[in-house]
C-alpha positions in Angstrom: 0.0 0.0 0.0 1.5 3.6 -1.1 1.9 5.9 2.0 1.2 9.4 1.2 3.5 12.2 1.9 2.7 14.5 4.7 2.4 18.1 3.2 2.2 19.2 6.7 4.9 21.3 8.1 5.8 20.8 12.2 2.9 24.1 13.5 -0.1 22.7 11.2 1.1 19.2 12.1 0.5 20.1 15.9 -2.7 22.2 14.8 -4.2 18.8 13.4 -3.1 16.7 16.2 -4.8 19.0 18.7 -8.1 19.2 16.1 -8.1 15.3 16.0 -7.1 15.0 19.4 -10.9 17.3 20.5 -12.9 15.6 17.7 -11.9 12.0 19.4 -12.5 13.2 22.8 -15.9 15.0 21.8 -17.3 12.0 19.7 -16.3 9.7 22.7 -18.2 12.1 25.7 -21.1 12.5 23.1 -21.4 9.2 22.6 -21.3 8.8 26.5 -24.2 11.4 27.1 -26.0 10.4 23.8 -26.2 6.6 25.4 -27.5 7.9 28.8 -30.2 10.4 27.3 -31.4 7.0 25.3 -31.1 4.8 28.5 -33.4 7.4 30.8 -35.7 7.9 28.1 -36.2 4.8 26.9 -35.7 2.7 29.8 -33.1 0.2 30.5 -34.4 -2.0 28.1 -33.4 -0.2 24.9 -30.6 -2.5 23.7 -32.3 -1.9 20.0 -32.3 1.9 20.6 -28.7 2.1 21.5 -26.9 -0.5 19.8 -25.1 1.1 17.1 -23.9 4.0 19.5 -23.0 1.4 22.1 -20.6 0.1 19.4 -18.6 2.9 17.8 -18.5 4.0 21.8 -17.0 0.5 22.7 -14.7 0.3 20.0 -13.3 4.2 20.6 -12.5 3.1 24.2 -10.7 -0.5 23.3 -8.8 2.2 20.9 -7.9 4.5 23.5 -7.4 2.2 26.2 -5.1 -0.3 23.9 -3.0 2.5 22.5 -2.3 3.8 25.8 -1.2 0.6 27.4 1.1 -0.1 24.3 2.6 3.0 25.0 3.0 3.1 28.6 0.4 6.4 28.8 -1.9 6.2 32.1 -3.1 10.1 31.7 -2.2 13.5 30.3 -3.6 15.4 34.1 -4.0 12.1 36.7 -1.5 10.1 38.2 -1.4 6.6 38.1 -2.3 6.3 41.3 -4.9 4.4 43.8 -6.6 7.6 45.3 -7.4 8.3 41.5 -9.3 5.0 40.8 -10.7 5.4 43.9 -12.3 9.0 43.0 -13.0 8.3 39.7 -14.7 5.2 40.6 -17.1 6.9 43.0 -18.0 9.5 40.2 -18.8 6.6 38.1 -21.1 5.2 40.8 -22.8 8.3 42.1 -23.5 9.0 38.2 -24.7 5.6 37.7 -27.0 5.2 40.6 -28.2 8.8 40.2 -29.8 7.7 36.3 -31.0 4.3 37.3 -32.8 6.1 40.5 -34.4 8.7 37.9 -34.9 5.7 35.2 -36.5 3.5 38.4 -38.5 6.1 40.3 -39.9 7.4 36.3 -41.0 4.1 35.8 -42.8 3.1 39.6 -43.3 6.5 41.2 -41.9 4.9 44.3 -38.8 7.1 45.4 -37.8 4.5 48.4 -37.3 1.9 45.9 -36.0 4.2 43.4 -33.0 5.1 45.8 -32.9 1.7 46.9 -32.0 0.4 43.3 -29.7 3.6 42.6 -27.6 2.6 45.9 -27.4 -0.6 44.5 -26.4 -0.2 41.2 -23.7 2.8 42.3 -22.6 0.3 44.8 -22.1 -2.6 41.8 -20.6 0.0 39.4 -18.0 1.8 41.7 -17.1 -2.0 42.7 -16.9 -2.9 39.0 -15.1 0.7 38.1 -12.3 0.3 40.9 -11.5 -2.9 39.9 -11.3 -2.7 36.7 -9.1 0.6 37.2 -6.9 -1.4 39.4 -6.3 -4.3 36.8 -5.8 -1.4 34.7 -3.1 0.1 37.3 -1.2 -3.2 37.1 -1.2 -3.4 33.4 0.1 0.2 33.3 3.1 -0.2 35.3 3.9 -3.5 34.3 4.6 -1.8 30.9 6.1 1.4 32.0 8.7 -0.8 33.6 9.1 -2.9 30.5 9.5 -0.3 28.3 12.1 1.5 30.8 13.9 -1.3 30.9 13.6 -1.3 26.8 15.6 2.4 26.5 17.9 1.3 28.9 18.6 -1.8 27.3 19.2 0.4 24.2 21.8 3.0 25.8 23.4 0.1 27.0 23.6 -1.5 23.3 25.7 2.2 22.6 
């Protein structure tokens, strides 16, 4: 297959990185709200309804998450850290049990129960989330170390 020539010199090269860089992080979060507006709307049983988002969303974040753990990339602004998981983890579940309590109460008009399954389901997916996460964690600085010990490997080789 012929590679084209990049006609791009090193500012617009930086200028298109930073446009593809917004338009991949803007399909992915509007894929992400566009999934949740379908879910509290239709109910939780729209699997028909959000099937095709579901898969351009799932393959964007096998992407992401692949190419970064190739690379030994965890995050541009958080650390690799615990505490991190741990916070993000609990935004995940608040946010989850929050729409399944508005999808739950919609459908029965009974706020006890409502809360009741919204606990549950934040409880399942900050569980799910930090673990995960941690596996995540592992995989992460199991190749950080590997490809540290690549470039010194190489300097050594000089």
């Amino acid at each position: 297959m012929k590679k084209w020539k990049n006609k791009l010199d090193e500012m617009q090269e930086q200028k298109m990185l930073r446009i593809e860089h917004n338009g991949c992080w803007l399909a992915f979060w509007g894929l992400v709200i566009a999934i949740m507006a379908q879910i509290m709307y239709y109910g939780p049983d729209c699997a028909n309804e959000i099937k095709g988002e579901f898969i351009v969303f799932m393959c964007l974040a096998f992407y992401i998450v692949i190419g970064c753990v190739i690379n030994g990339i965890w995050d541009r602004k958080l650390a690799p850290t615990w505490k991190v998981n741990l916070c993000t983890s609990l935004i995940a579940g608040v946010i989850s049990g929050v729409i399944r309590f508005i999808i739950s109460y919609r459908e029965y008009q009974m706020a006890a129960a409502g809360a009741a399954v919204g606990f549950f389901v934040g409880i399942y997916t900050f569980a799910g989330c930090f673990i995960l996460l941690s596996i995540a964690l592992f995989i992460y600085k199991w190749r950080e170390n590997r490809l540290e010990d690549e470039t010194e490997d190489e300097e050594k080789d000089k």
